[in-house]
N, C-alpha and C positions, 0 to 999 in steps of 0.2 A: 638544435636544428641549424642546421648550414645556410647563414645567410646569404643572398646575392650581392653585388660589386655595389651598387649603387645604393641598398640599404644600408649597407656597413657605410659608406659613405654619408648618406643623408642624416645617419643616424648620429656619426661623429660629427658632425657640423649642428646639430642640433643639442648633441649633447656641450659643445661649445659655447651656443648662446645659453644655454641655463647657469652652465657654470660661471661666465660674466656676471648672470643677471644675480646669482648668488655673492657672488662676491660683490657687488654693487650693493646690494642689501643689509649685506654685513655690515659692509663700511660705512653707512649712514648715508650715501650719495643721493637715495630718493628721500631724503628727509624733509626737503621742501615739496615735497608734491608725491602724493598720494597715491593719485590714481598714477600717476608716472609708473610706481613698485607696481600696482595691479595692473598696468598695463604688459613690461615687461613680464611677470608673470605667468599672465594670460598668453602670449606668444610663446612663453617657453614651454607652457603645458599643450599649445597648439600644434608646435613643432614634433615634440615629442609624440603627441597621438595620430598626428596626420601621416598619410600615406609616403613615399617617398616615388617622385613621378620623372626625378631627370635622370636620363642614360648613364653610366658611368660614363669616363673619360678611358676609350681604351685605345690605345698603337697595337697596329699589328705590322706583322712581317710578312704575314702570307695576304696572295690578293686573292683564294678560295674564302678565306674567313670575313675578307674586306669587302668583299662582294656582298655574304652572305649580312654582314651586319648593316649596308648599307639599305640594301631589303628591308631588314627590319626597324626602319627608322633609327636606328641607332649608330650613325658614320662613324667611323674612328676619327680620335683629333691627332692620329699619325699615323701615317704611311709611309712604308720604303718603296722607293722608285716610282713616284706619280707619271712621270713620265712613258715610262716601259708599260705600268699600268693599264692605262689608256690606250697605249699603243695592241698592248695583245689581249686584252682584256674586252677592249673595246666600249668599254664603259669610262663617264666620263670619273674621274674622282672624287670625293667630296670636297665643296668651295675652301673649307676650311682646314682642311688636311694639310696638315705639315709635313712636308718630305724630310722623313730621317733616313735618305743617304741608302745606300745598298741594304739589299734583304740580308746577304751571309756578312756584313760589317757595317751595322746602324752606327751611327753619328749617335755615342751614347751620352755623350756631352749635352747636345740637343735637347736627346729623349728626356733624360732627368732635367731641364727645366722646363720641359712641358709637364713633369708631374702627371703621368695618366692613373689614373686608378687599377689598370693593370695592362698585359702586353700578352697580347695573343699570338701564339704559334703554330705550327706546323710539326711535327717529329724531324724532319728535315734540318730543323733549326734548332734542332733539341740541344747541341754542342753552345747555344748564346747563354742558357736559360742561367747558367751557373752568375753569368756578369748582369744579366737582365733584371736575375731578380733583384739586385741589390739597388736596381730605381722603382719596382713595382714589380705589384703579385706576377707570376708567370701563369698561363693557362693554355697549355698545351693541349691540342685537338687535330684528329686524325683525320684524314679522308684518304681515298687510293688506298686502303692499308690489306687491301687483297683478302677481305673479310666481309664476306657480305657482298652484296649487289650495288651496283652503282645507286641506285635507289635506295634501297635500302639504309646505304653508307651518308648518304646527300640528306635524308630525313633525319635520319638521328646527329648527325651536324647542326642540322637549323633547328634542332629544339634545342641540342645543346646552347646554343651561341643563345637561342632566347630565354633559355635561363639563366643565364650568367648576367644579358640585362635587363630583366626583368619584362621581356615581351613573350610571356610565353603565350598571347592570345594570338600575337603578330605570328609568331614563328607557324603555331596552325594553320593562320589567314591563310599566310605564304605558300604551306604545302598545298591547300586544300584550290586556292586560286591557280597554284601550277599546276596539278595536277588538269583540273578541267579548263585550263587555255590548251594545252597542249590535246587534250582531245577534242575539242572544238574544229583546232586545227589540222587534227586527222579527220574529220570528217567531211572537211572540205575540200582535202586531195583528191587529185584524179586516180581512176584507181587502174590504169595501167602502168603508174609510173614504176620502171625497170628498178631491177638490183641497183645498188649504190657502193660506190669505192670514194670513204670520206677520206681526203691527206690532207697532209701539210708537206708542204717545199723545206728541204733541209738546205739543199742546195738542186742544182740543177739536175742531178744524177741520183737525187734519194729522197725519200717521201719518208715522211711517218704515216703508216696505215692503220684507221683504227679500227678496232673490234673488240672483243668480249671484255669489259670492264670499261672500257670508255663512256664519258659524257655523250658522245656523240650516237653511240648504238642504242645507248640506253633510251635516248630519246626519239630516235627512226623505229625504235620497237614498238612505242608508246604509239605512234603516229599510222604503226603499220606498216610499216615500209622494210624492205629486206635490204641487209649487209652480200654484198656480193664475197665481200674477204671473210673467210668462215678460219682464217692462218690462228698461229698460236699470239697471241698477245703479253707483253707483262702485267704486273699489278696497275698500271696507267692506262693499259687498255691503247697501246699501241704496238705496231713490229716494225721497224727500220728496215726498210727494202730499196733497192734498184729500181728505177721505172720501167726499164725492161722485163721486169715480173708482171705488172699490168696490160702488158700484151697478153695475159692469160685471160683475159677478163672483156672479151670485144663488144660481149653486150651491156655490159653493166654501164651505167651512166657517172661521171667522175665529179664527186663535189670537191673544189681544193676551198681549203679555208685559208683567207689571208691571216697575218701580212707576208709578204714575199721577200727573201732573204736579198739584198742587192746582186745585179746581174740573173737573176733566173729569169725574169723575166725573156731577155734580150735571149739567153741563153735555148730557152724553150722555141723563141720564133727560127733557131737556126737547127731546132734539133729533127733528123728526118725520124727517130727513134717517139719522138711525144706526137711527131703531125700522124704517124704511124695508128698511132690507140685509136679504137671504135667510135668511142665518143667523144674524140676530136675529128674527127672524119666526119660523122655525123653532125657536128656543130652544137652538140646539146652540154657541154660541161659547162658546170655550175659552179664560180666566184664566188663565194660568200664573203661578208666583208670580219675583222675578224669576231673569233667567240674563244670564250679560254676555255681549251681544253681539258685542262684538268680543276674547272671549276665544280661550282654547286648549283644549287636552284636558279639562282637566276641565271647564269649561263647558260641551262639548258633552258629556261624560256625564251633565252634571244637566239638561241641556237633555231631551235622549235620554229620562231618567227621567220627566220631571213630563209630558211628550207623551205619551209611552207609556200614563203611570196613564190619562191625562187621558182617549186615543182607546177604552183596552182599556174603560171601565168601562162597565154593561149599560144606564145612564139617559141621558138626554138631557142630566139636570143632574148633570153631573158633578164630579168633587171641587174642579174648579179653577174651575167653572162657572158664570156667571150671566149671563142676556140682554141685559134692558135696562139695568141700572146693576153691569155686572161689580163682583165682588166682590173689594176692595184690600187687604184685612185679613188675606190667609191666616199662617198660621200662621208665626213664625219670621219675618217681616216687618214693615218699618214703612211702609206703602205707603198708608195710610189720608189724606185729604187735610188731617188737623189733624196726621199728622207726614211731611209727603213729604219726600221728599229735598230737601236743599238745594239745590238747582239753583246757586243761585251760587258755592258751593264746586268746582263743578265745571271751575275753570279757565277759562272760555270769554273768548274776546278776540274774536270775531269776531262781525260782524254783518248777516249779509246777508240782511236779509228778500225779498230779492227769488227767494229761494230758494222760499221758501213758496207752495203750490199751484201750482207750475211744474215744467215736470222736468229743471229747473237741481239738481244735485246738489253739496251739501257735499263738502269735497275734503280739509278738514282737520278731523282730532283733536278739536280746537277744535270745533268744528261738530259732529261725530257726538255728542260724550259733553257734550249737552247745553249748546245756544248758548239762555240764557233771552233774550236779546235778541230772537233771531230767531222765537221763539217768542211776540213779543207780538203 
């Protein structure tokens, strides 16, 4: 039978103190005292029978897994890019997490003296596994892989991860608590609220639009709510468009999810092409502050959340809300454009501008989680 991370672990640390305590025995060392030998003993037959209850020690590179494990009470004691993390993630990192350095080039020096019990990845990052594994087990896990339903894909992730440490009542909790927050909070929307066009800002002239495989539809479906963009998406559940394509869309109401690339802001208060759109006319586009797009469970519960406030509230300008120069600053974020995200921390190798205003779609990692190249 295939044990989990942290039993093989408890089990090797257990079978540790027996063999001390054997060889203390052998050697005569409890000879003055008795109950000393039966105490030892008695610990090493305690250890050996009792359960095994702490998390492993696991680094990940991906922050859909890091996310996902932090849910389940079990934080990694490494992360790459805490930083960036937080920043698009929108979640805060664990206290204790060690930044090892870039996702596509951890600080593998680092990693191996942190000694984790294993390092989880991504397919993405499939090309480390070969040098990864030679500090700890490798444990490669999929999400996006264009199989399955976002749903679908996002549950059979969080059992996975809660097998491996051994939460597999957590990993239920989680689906079984997401599932009924999220329609709690469909049932408190108002129920004229219009089609939606959810983006993200690449720059001032290109959105990523999302729909069919996205985090984001998966979870307006859930809520009830209609995708205005019905376009072709990739396995990310995004399409790279022109904002002048959203002229096609006058009624649909516009959620952009932060953070904002430096200058779009400013860029958008001069643009007559964005004051142009319906629902900037109308004053009803919705800020959200950010949510990772191509997370799991808990992203789409805070996704869930900040739409919900956003749609339930009785003003047009609502808490996340501002027309023509949306507002970057919300609370808990650094999205303002004197401190955007680093965009070049963000791993990116890839560069194909010819993606840009066409509905040629990014196909890699690389590409989704911000290609500043492609972006010029």
């Amino acid at each position: 039978m295939r044990l989990s991370l942290n039993v093989r672990r408890a089990l090797t640390v257990r079978r540790s103190v027996v063999s001390v305590a054997s060889r203390r025995l052998r050697s005569g060392l409890f000879h003055s005292g008795g109950c000393c030998s039966l105490a030892w003993l008695a610990l090493s037959a305690w250890l050996l029978a009792s359960p095994a209850s702490a998390a492993p020690r696991i680094a990940s590179l991906d922050w859909t897994l890091a996310e996902t494990l932090i849910a389940l009470d079990a934080p990694p004691v490494a992360l790459a890019q805490v930083d960036d993390y937080e920043s698009w993630v929108g979640l805060e990192a664990p206290p204790g997490a060690t930044d090892i350095g870039l996702r596509t080039q951890p600080n593998l020096e680092l990693l191996s003296e942190l000694d984790p019990d294993a390092i989880v990845i991504s397919p993405m990052f499939a090309n480390l596994a070969p040098r990864l594994s030679s500090i700890a087990e490798v444990k490669q896990l999929a999400m996006y892989s264009g199989e399955g339903t976002f749903w679908s894909q996002s549950l059979a992730l969080t059992r996975q991860l809660g097998e491996l440490v051994d939460r597999e009542n957590a990993a239920e909790a989680l689906i079984e608590e997401t599932e009924a927050y999220i329609a709690d909070i469909a049932a408190r929307l108002p129920e004229d609220t219009r089609p939606l066009l959810l983006l993200q800002f690449m720059d001032e002239r290109h959105v990523r639009l999302f729909g069919e495989h996205s985090l984001y539809q998966a979870v307006i479906e859930r809520m009830g709510l209609t995708n205005a963009w019905q376009g072709t998406t990739n396995a990310w559940g995004f399409s790279l468009i022109g904002i002048e394509q959203l002229v096609n869309y006058p009624e649909a109401r516009i959620v952009v999810v932060e953070p904002y690339i430096a200058g779009v802001r400013e860029a958008l208060a001069n643009s007559g092409l964005w004051r142009h759109l319906g629902s900037v006319q109308r004053d009803d586009v919705v800020t959200l502050p950010p949510v990772w797009s191509f997370g799991a469970l808990p992203s789409a519960r805070r996704f869930a959340t900040l739409l919900g406030d956003a749609l339930s509230s009785t003003t047009s300008d609502t808490s996340a809300s501002n027309t023509h120069t949306p507002d970057t600053s919300a609370p808990g974020t650094s999205t303002s454009d004197t401190h955007a995200p680093d965009t070049h921390a963000l791993d990116t190798s890839v560069s194909d501008t010819s993606a840009l205003g066409t509905s040629e779609q990014a196909t890699t990692p690389d590409q989704v989680q911000g290609n500043t190249d492609a972006r010029r």
